[in-house]
N, C-alpha and C positions, 0 to 999 in steps of 0.2 A: 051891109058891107057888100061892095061887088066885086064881082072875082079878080080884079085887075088888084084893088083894093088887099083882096087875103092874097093874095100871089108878093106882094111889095110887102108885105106886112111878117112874115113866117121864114123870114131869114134869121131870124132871134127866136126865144122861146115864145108862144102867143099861149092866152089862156083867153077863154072866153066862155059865156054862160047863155043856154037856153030852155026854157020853158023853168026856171032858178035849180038848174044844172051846172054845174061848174065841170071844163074841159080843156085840155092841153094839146098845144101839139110843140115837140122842140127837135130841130135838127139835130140830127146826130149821127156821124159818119160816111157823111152823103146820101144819110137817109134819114126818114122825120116817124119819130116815136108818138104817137095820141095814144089819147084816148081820155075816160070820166076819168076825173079825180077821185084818188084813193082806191083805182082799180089796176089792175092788170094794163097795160098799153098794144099796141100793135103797129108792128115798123112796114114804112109806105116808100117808095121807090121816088115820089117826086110829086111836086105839088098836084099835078093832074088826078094822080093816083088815090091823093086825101080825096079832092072835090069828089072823084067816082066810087069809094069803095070805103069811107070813113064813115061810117053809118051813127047817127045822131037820134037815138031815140026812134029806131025801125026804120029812118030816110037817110039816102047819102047825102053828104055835107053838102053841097050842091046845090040840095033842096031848100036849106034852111038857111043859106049862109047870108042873105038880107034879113033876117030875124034874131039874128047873134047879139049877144050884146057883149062887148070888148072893151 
């Protein structure tokens, strides 16, 4: 997935799975709730904010987000 990609993509809820991790992100109230499934979440300011600060297994999304599987 390239960022232009999860940028068009995360207007809706998205779920997606890496390394068979299963993870969420869903807007909510002009702000987007992630995180692993069946854990705790943490609310992110805007999509730039996911790609730099949503950490996926020790790496921020960023890193991993052509390795995703959606």
């Amino acid at each position: 997935m390239t960022i232009k990609e999860f940028k068009d993509t995360i207007w809706n809820d998205f779920e997606f799975s890496y390394n068979g991790v299963w993870y969420y992100i869903c807007p909510i109230d002009n702000k987007y709730s992630c995180g692993e499934a069946n854990h705790d979440d943490t609310l992110f300011s805007s999509p730039n904010d996911i790609l730099e600060n949503f950490m996926i297994q020790g790496q921020p999304l960023k890193n991993v987000l052509s390795n995703i599987i959606w």
